[in-house]
N, C-alpha and C positions, 0 to 999 in steps of 0.2 A: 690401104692407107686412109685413115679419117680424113674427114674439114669440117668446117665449122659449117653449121646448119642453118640457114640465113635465107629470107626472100629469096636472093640473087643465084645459090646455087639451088636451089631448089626450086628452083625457074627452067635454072640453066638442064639439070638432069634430065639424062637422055634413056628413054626406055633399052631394055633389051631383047633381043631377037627373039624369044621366050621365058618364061618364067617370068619370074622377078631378081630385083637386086634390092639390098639395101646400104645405104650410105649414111655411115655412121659418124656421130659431133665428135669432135679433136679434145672437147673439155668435158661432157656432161657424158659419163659413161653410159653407154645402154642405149640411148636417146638416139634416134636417127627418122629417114625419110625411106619408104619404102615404096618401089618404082614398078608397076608391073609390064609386061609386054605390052600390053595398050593402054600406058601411057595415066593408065592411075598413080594418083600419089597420097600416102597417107602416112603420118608419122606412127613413129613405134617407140616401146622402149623394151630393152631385154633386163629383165631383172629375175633373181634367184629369190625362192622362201624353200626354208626347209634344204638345202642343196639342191631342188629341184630347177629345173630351167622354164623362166614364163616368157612370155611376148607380148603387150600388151597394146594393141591399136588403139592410140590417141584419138584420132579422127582423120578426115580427107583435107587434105590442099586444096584450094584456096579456101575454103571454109573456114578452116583453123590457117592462121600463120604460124609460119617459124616461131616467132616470139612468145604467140597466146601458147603453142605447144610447149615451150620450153620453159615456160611457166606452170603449166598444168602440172608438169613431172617435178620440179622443183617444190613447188611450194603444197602440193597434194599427193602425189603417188608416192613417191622417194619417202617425204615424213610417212605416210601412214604404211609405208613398206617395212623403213628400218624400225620404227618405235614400234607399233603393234603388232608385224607378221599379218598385215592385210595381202590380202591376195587379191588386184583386182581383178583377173582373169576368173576367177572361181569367182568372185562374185558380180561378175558380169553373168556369168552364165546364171549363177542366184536368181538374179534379176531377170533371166529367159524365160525361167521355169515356175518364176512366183502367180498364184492365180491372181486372173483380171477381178474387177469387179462384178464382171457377170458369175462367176464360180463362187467368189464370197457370196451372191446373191441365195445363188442357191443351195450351199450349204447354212446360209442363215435360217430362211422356209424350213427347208427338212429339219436342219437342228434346233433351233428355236423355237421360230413363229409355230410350227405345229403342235408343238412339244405346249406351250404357255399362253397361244395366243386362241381366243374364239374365231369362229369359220370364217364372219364376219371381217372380223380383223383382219385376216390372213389374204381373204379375200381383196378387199383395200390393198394389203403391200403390195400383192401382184400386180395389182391394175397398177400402180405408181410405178414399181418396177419398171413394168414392161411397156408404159405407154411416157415415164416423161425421165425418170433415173439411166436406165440403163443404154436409153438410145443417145444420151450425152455422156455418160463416163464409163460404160459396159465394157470397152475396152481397154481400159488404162487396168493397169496394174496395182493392186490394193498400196502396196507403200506410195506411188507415183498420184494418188489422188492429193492434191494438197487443199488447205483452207481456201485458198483462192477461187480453185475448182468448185468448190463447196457452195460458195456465197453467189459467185458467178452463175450456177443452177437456182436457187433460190431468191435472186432480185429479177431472174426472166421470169420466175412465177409472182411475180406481185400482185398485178390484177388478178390475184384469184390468191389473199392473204393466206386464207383457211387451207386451202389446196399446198401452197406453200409453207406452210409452217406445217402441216403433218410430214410432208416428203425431207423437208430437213431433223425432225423425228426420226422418221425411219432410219436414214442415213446416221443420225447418231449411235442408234441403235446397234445396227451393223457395223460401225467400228468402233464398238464397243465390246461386239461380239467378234471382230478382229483381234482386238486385243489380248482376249482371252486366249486366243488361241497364236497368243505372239508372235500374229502377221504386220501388226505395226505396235508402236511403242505411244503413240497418241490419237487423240481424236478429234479430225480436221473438221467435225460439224459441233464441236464445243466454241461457246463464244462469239458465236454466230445471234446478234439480236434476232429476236423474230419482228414479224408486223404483228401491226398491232390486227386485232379482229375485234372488228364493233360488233356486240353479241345483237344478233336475234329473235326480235320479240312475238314476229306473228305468230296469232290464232287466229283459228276463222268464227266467227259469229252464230250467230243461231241462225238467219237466215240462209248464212253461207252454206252452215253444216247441213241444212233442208238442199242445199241447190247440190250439194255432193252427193247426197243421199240418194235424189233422184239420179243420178249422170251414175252411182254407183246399179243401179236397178235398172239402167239403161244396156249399161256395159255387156256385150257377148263373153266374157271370158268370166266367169262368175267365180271362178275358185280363186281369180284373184283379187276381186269384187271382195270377196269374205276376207280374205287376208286384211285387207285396208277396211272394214268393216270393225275387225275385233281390234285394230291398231286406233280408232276413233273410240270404241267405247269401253278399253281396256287403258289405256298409256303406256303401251308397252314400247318398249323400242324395236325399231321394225323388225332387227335380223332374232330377235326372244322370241316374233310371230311364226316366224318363214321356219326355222330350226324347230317350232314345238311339234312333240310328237303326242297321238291320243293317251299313249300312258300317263302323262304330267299331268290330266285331266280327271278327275273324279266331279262327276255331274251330280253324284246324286249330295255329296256333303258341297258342293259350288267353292273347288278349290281347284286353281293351277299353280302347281310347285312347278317351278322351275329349278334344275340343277343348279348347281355352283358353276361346270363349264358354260353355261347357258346366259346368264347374266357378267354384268359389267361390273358388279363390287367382287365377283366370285364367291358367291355364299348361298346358301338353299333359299328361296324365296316361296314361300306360302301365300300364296295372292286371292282374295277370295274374287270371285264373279257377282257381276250382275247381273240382271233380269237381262238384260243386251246381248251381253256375252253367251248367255247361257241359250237363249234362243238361236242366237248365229250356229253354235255349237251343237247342239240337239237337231237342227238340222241339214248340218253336215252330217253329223254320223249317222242320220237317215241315208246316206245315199255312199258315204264313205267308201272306198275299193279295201281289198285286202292291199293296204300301205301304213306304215307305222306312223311318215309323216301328217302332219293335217294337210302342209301343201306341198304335196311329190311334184322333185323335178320333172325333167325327161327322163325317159327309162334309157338304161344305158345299155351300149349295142354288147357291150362284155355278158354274159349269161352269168359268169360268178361274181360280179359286183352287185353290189344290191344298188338299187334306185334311192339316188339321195334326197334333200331335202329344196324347195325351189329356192334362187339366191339373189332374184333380182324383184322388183315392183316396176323397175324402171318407166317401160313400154308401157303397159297398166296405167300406172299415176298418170303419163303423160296425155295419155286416152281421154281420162274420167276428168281431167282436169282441163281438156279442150272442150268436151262434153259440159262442164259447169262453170266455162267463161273464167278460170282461173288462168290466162295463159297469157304470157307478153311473146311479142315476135322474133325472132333470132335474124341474124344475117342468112339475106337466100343465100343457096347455090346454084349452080349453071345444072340445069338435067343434060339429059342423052342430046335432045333434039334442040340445045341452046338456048331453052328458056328457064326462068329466073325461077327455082321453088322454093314456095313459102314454109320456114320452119316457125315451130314454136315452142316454149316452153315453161314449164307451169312456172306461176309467180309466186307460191308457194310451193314447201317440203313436207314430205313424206314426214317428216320427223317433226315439223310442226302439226302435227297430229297432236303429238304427246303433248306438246304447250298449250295446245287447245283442251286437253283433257284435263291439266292441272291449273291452267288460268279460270277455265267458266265454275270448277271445282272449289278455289279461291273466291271467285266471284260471289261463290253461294254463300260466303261467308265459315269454310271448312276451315280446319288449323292446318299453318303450313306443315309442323312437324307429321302430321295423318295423312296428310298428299303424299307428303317425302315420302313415308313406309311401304303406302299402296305402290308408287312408281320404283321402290329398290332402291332410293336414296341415302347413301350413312350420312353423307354431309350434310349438315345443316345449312352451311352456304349456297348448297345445289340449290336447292329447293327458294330460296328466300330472293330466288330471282324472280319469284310469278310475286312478290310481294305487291308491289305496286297494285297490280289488279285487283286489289280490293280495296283500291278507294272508295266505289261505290257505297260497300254495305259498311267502309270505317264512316265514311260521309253519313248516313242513315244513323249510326250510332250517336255521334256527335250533333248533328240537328236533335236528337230525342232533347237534348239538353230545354231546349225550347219549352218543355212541359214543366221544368225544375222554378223557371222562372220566366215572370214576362219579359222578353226581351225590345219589346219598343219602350218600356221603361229608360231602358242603356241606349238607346239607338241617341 
């Protein structure tokens, strides 16, 4: 015999001696409370698709009330039962089986980022991945991420804008490449403003580049010494240095071609050398091992992998850069034995190398569009950011005026 499904009787509901029971509503067909021998209570409703027979658990008592239940089947299960042949049973289970985030992660890597991205790059998603994405939304379910989730990641990375605004990148990215493969129908990192990022103008000076010079001539690790050597007197960007191999090199015409996967426009770059360059380089390949990179990783413990290419400066810069007083101090930590150690780190980048290469270049009074070409630049906007730095030699040009006419005449 039904009753009506109410607080009070489903209060009153008395388990039974095993199994379960279910006690079915007197008006809402299907719809009831389901009682098990200790004393769980969770509503259900029985409904047909197809002539097939489903069951579909609403959720637990007291969590859900009578009323929220009997509303849920009303105004959402019932409609999307009888009008579209939903099934929510089969797409509960959908939703069991749908990959997390962390499996979109890694069929985006192997599917994409390898496939279209450089090493570098690739490099980057992982560390975000694995060190600030995946240990906050790794486990939710690709449709179950929502915008919320999204922004929520992205306003915790504030203080570090640039760091923040690539990782909500990435994230576009991937559900993007979600999309494609019609794991969800939009994309919850669209519409997401970024921060702003105040661009970066250091270079270092001539006396600077003498105090690097020497803390580089200081340094025990010399092959990484040379890397940041040919990053000083080339403009290259760092992962064009770490990735070249001796073949891109012909010494004797002073040209490194770099690949199209190699560079950041994606196109052959013909880049001729300097006297700088060309010494660093001549003598490395005085001492070079049988390696194809200039700078060989670690050798890898596999026998049929071949030893790649090295992918960090990190350690290195942070060296050469204590070594030439480039360094502000970080928050200590606690050591082993509970006292305070002092961190540090450089007050310059690896990458303001390149700025320093095309500002003191600018400085000498060079044209921007000739800097652009030497550094691999299409844009012309790229490039017209060292503008400023030659006020010096536009100020020289503008004083010559002084010769045209006497100017204490006008004073």
């Amino acid at each position: 015999m039904n009753t009506h499904i109410s607080e009070t009787t489903v209060k009153a509901a008395k388990p039974p001696a095993s199994g379960y029971i279910i006690l079915f509503d007197d008006k809402l067909d299907g719809f009831g409370i389901r009682v098990t021998a200790a004393g769980t209570k969770s509503f259900v409703l029985n409904y047909r698709v197809g002539g097939d027979k489903r069951r579909c658990t609403i959720g637990k008592w007291p969590m859900w009330t009578a009323d929220a239940a009997r509303d849920e089947v009303k105004k959402k299960l019932l409609p999307a039962i009888n009008g579209g042949g939903a099934d929510p049973v089969r797409e509960k289970k959908a939703r069991r089986t749908e990959p997390k985030l962390a499996d979109l992660a890694t069929d985006y890597i192997e599917q994409h980022a390898k496939m279209k991205k450089r090493e570098k790059s690739i490099y980057e998603d992982n560390r975000m991945l694995n060190h600030i994405i995946l240990p906050k939304l790794g486990k939710s379910r690709v449709s179950a991420v929502s915008k919320r989730h999204v922004q929520s990641l992205h306003n915790s990375l504030r203080k570090t804008p640039y760091q923040a605004n690539r990782v909500l990148a990435l994230l576009s990215a991937m559900f993007t490449f979600a999309m494609e493969d019609n794991l969800r129908r939009d994309n919850p990192a669209k519409g997401i403003k970024r921060f702003q990022e105040p661009k970066r103008e250091t270079w270092l000076t001539v006396d600077q580049l003498h105090a690097l010079s020497d803390a580089l001539d200081a340094y025990a690790e010399q092959d990484a010494a040379n890397a940041l050597r040919l990053l000083i007197v080339t403009g290259a960007r760092p992962d064009e240095v770490l990735t070249a191999t001796w073949p891109m090199f012909d010494l004797q015409r002073r040209i490194w071609t770099k690949p199209s996967h190699h560079t950041k426009e994606k196109k052959i770059e013909h880049v001729p050398l300097n006297n700088a360059a060309l010494l660093i380089l001549r003598r490395m390949a005085e001492h070079k091992a049988d390696v194809v990179h200039l700078f060989p990783g670690r050798e890898s413990t596999d026998p049929d992998k071949p030893r790649g290419a090295r992918t960090t400066l990190r350690n290195a810069w942070l060296q050469v850069c204590k070594s030439a007083g480039f360094v502000t101090p970080k928050k200590p930590v606690i050591g082993k034995r509970g006292k305070p150690l002092r961190r540090w780190k450089p007050s310059v980048r690896v990458y303001d190398l390149r700025h320093t290469f095309a500002s003191h270049l600018v400085s000498r009074n060079w044209s921007l569009p000739l800097i652009g070409k030497l550094l691999g630049q299409v844009r012309p906007e790229t490039t017209a950011r060292y503008a400023h730095v030659a006020d010096g030699a536009q100020r020289e040009v503008a004083n010559d005026f002084d010769n045209v006419i006497e100017m204490k005449k006008l004073a």
